[in-house]
Each structure stands twice: as C-alpha cells, then as structure tokens.
C-alpha positions in Angstrom: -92.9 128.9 66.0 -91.7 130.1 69.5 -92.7 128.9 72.7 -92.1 128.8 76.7 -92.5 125.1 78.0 -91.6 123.8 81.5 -88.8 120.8 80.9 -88.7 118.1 83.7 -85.9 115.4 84.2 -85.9 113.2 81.3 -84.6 116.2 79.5 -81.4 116.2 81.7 -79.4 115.5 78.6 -80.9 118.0 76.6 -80.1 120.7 79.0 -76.5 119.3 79.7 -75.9 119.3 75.9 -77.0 123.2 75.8 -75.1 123.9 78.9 -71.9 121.9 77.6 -72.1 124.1 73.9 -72.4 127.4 75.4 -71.6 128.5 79.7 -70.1 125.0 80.7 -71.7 126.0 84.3 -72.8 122.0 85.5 -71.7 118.7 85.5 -74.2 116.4 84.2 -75.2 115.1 88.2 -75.7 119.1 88.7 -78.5 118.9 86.5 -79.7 116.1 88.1 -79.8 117.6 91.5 -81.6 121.0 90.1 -84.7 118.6 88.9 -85.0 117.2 92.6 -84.8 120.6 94.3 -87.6 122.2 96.0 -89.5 124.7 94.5 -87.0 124.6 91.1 -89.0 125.8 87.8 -86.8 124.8 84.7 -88.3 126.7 81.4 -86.8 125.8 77.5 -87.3 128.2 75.3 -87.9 126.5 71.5 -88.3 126.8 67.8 -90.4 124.6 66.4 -88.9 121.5 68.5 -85.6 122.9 68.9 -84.5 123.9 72.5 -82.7 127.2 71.9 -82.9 128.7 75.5 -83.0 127.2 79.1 -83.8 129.1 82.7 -83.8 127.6 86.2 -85.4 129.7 89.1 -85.9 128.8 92.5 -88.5 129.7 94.0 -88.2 130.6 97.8 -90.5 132.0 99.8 -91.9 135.5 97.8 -88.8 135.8 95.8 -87.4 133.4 92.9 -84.0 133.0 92.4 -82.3 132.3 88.9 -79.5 129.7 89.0 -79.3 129.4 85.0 -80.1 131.7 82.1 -79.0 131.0 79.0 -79.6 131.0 75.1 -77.8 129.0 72.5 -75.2 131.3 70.5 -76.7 130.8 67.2 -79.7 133.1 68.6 -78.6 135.1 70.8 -79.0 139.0 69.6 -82.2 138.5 67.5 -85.0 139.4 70.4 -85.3 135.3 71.6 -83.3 136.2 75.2 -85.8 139.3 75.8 -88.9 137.2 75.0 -87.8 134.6 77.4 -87.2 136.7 80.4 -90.1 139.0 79.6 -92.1 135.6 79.8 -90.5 134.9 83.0 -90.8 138.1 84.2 -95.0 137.4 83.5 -94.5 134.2 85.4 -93.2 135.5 88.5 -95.6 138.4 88.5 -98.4 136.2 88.7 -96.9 133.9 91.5 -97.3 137.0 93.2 -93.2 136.9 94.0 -92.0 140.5 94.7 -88.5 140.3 93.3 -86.1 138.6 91.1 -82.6 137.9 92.4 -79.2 136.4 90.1 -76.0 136.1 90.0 -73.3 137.3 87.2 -69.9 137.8 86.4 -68.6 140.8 86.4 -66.9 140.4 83.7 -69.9 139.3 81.6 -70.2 142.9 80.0 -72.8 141.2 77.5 -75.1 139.9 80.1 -74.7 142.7 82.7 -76.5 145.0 79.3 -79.1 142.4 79.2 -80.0 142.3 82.6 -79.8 145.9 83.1 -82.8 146.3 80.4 -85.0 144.5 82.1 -84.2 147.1 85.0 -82.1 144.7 87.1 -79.5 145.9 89.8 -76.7 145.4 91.2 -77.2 145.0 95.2 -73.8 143.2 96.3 -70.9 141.7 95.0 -69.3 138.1 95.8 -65.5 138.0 95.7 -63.7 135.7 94.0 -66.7 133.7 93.6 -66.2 131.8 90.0 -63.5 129.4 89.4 -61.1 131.8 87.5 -61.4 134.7 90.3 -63.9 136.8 89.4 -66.3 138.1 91.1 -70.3 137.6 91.0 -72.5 140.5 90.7 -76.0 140.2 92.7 -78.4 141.5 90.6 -82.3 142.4 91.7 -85.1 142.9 90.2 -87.8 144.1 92.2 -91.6 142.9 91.0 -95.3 144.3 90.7 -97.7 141.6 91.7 -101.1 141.4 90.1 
C-alpha cells in the first residue's frame, strides 16, 4: 500500500539514511536544522512501512520552495516519483501557494525530464553553484489555486 505522510524529527535518521544511499545532499546536523525551520513541510513517500521517497518544501510567503526531492533507486521509474509530486502538487494548490520554485543540476538530465513533465521551467541559472562546478538550474512551476 502507498501513502503520503508528513515525517517530523525523530525520523532525522531515517531521512539521513535515504539521503546517505542515494543524493548525499546533507550532513546529518543539515537535517536537523530543516526540522527547526520555519514554515518547512517534510513528506515520505512509503510502501507498506517502508520510506521509499522524501520531499522538503519551504513554505514562504504564497510560494513553496523545494530544498529536497528524492526517491530511493530501487523505485525510481515505476510511476512512485510522479505520484509523489502530483500529491504535492495537490498540497500546494490547496495552501492556495501560486507557484513552485527548485533548484537542479544541470547536469541532472534525468531529473530536468521529470520536472519538465510536471510543466516546470527553467527561470535562471546559478553558476558554479554545487560543489563539483556545476551549475543549478531554477526551475518554476507556476500554480492554480482552488
């Protein structure tokens, strides 16, 4: 069984673990800090019990921003990453937010595919921004409120 389910600090380990086995994007105390900021949603995506998927937005002001997208290699490319950000998508819709904003590599051909689906686009580039050079892509993804 599939399901959406907002994860909250004590599962700092769990998400670290995920994190560690697939993007290596944050340190253990990075983790820590997201569950303190303001206006921070975390979301796991799971099978049964199993966490396969993990999303962090910000919310900030009428727009969220996601710091952290990512599903576990064993399931990616079997419909699990569009369910979760067509359930986030939902989400946001009915904060009334009016857009979506992330960040990716541009050299993340894979990911740059899955957010253009969802009808994401580019609207500036960061230079140099990740630690081996390249750059970040600013993606948007503007909303229709309920």
């Amino acid at each position: 069984m599939i399901s959406i389910k907002q994860i909250n600090k004590k599962d700092i380990d769990l998400c670290y673990e995920l994190d560690s086995n697939t993007i290596s994007l944050w340190s253990k105390k990075q983790w820590a800090n997201e569950f303190k900021k303001e206006g921070t949603k975390i979301f796991g995506l799971l099978i049964t019990n199993l966490v396969i998927g993990i999303c962090v937005f910000q919310v900030v002001l009428d727009e969220a921003q996601i710091n952290y997208f990512v599903v576990n290699k064993r399931f990616r490319k079997k419909g699990f990453g569009s369910y979760f950000m067509s359930y986030l998508i939902k989400k946001c819709e009915k904060l009334n937010l009016k857009k979506i904003i992330l960040e990716v590599s541009q050299g993340n051909v894979n990911a740059e595919r899955f957010y253009s689906r969802f009808d994401f686009s580019t609207v500036g580039i960061r230079k140099n921004y990740y630690k081996d050079g390249s750059h970040a892509l600013l993606k948007e993804k503007k909303l229709t409120t309920k």
